[in-house]
N, CA, C and O of each residue as an XYZ file, in Angstrom:
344
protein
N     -13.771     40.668     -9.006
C     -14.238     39.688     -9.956
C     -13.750     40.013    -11.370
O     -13.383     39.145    -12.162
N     -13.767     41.121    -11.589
C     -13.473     41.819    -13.197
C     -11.869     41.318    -13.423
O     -11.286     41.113    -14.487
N     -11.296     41.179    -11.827
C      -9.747     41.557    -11.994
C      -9.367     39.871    -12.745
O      -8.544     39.574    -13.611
N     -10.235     39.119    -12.074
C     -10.012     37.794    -12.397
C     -10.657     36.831    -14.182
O     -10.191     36.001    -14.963
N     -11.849     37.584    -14.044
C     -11.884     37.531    -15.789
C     -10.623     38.214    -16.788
O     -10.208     37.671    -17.812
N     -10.232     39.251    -16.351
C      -8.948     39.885    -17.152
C      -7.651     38.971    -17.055
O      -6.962     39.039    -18.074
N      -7.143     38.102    -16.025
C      -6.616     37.272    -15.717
C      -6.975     36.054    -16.852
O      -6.306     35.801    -17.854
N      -7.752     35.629    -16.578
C      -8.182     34.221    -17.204
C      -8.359     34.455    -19.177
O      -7.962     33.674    -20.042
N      -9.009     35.657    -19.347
C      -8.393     36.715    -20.406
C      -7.378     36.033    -21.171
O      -7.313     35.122    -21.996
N      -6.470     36.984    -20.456
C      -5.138     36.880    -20.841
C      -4.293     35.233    -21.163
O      -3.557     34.919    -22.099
N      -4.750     34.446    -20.008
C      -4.315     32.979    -19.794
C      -4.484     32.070    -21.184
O      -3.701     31.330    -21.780
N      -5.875     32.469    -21.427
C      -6.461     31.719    -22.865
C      -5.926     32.999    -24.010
O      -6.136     32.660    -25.175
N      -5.437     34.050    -23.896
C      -4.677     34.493    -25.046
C      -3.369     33.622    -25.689
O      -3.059     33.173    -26.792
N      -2.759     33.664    -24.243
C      -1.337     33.314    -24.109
C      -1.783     31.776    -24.797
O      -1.299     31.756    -25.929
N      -2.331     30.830    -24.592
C      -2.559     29.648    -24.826
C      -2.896     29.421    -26.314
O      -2.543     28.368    -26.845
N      -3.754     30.628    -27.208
C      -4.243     30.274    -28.129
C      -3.368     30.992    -29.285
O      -3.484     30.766    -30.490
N      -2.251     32.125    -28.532
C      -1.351     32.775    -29.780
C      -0.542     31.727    -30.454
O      -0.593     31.650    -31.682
N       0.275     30.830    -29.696
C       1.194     30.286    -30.389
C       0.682     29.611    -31.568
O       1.410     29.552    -32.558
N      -0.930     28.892    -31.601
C      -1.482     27.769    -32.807
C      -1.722     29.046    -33.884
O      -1.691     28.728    -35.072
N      -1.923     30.250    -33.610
C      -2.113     31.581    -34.450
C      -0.902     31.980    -35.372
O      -0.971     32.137    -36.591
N       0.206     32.117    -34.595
C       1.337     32.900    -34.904
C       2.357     31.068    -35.938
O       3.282     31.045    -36.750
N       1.746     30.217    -35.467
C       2.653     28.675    -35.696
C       2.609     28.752    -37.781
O       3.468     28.338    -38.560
N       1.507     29.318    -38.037
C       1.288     29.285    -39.175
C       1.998     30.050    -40.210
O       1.956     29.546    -41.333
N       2.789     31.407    -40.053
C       3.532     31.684    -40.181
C       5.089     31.259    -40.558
O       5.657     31.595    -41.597
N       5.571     30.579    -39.671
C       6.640     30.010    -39.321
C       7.067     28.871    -40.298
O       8.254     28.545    -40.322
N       5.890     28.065    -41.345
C       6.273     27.494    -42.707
C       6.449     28.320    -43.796
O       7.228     28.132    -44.730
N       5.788     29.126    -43.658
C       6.290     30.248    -44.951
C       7.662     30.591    -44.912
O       8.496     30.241    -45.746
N       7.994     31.738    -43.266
C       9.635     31.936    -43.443
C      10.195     30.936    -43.485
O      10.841     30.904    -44.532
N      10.348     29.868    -42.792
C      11.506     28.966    -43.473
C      11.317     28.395    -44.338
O      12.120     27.470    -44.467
N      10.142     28.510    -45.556
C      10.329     28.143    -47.163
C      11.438     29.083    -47.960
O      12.323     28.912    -48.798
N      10.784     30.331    -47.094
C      11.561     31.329    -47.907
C      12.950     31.823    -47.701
O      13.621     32.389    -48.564
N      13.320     31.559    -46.487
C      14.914     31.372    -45.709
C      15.287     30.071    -46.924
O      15.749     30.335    -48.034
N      15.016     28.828    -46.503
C      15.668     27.453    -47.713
C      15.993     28.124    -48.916
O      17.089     28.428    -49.388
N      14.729     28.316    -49.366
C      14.782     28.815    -50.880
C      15.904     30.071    -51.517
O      16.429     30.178    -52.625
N      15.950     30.541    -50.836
C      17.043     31.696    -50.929
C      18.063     32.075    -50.545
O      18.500     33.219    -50.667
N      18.809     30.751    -49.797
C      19.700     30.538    -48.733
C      21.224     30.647    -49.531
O      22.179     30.969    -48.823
N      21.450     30.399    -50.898
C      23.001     30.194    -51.549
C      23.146     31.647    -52.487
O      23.922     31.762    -53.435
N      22.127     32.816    -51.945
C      21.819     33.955    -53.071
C      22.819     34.969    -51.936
O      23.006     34.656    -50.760
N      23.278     35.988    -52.479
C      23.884     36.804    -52.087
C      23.328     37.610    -51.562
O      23.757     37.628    -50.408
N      22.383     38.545    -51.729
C      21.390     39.465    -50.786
C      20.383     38.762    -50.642
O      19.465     38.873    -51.454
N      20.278     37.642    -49.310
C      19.244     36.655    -49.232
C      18.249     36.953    -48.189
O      18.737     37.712    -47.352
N      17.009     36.625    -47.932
C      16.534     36.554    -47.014
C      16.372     35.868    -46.030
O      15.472     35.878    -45.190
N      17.642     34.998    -46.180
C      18.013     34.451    -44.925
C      19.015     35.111    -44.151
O      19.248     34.833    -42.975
N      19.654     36.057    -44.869
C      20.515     37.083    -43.951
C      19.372     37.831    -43.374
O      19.077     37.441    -42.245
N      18.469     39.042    -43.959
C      17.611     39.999    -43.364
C      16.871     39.110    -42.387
O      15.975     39.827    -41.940
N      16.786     37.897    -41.819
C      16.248     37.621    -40.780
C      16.847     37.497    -39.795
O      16.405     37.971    -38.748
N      18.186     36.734    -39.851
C      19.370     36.334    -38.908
C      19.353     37.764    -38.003
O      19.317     37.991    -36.793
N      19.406     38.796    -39.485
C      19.564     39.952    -38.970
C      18.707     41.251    -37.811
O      18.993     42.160    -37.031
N      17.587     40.572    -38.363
C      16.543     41.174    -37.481
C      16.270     40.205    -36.065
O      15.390     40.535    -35.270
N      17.023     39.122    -35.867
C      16.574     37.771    -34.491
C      17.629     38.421    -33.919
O      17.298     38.575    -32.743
N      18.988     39.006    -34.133
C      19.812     39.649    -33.312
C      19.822     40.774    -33.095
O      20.541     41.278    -32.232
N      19.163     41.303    -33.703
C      18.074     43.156    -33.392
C      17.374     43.003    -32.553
O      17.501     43.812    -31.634
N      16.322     41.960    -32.405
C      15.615     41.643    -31.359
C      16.160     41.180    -30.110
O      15.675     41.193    -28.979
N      17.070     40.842    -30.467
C      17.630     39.840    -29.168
C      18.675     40.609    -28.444
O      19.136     40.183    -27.385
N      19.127     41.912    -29.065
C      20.277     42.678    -28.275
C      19.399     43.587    -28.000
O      20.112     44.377    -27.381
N      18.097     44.168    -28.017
C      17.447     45.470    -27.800
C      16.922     44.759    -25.366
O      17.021     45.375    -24.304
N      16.698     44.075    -25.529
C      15.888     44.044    -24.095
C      17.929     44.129    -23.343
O      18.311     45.024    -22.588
N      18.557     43.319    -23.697
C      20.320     43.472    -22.679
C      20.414     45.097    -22.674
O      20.449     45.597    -21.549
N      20.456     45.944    -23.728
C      20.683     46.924    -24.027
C      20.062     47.844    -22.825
O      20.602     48.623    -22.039
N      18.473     47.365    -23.037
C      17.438     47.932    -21.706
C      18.095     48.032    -20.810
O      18.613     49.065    -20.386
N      18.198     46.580    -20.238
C      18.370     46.305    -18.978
C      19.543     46.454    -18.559
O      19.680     46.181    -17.366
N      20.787     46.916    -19.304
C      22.272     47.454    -19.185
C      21.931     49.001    -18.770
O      22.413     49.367    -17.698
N      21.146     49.953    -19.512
C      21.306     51.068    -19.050
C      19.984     51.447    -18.439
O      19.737     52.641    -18.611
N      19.153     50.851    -17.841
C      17.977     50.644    -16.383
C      19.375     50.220    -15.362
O      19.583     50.825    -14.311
N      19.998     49.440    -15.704
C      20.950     49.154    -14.253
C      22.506     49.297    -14.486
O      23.321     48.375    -14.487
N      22.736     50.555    -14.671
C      23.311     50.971    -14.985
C      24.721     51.176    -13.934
O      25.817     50.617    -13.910
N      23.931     52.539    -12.889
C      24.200     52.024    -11.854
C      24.981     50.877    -10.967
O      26.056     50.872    -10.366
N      24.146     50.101    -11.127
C      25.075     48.873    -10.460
C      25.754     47.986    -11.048
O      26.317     47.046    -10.486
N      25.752     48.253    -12.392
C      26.753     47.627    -13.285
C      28.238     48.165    -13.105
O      29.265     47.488    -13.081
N      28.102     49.602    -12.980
C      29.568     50.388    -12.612
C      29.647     49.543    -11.243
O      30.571     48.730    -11.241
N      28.984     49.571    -10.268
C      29.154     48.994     -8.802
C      29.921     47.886     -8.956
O      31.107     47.746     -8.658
N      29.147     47.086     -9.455
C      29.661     45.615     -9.906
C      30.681     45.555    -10.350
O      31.373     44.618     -9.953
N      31.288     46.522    -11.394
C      32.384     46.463    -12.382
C      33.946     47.032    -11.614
O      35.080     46.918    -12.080
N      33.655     47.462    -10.719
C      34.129     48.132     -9.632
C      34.897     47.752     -8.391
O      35.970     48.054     -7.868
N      33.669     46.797     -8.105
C      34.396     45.767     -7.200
C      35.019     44.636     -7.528
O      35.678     44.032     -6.681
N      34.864     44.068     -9.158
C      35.105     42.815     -9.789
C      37.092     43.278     -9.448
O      38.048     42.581     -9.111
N      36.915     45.005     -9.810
C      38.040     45.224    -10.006
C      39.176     45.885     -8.959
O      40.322     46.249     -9.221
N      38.509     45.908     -7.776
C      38.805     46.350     -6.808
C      39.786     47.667     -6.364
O      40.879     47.982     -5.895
N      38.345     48.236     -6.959
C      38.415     49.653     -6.996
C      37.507     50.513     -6.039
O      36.382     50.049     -5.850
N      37.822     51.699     -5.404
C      37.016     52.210     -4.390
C      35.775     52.527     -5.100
O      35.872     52.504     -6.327
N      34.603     52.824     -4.593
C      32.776     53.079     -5.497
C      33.422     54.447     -4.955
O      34.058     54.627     -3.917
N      33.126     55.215     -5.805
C      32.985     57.249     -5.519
C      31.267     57.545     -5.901
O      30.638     57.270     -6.923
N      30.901     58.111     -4.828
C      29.507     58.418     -5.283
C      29.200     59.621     -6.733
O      28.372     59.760     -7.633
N      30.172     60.146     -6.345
C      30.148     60.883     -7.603
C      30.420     60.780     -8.963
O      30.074     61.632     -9.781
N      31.179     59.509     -9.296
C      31.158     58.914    -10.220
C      29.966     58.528    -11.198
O      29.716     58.516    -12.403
N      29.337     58.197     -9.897
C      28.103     57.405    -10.748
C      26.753     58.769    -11.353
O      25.763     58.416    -11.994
């Protein structure tokens, strides 16, 4: 029973973050517009941090499967797998 309140929990988290976090999201892009033709802008330090974020989980999941990425890369190229390689 507990497992299913923690469930339902979570369900109405997930449901009620986005109207939480939505409020946010007029400020940075006032402040992205507003500062957008300036040379050290803060519309770069964001660009910059959405592709920090966005290359960190490939990165993960490149060297978690690592492994079979050589496999993969291997046969694309049709090359023998050496166990010892890997």
């Amino acid at each position: 029973m507990k497992k299913h309140h923690f469930i339902l929990l979570i369900l109405v988290a997930l449901v009620l973050l986005p109207s939480i976090t939505e409020a946010q999201c007029a400020m940075c892009k006032a402040s992205v517009e507003s500062s957008q033709g300036q040379k050290n802008s803060v519309a770069g330090g964001i660009n910059q941090g959405i592709l920090y974020l966005m290359a960190v989980p490939y990165l993960l999941l490149a060297f978690i499967f690592r492994k079979q990425l050589v496999t993969v890369w291997r046969v694309i190229r049709k090359k023998p797998v050496a166990e010892e390689d890997l």
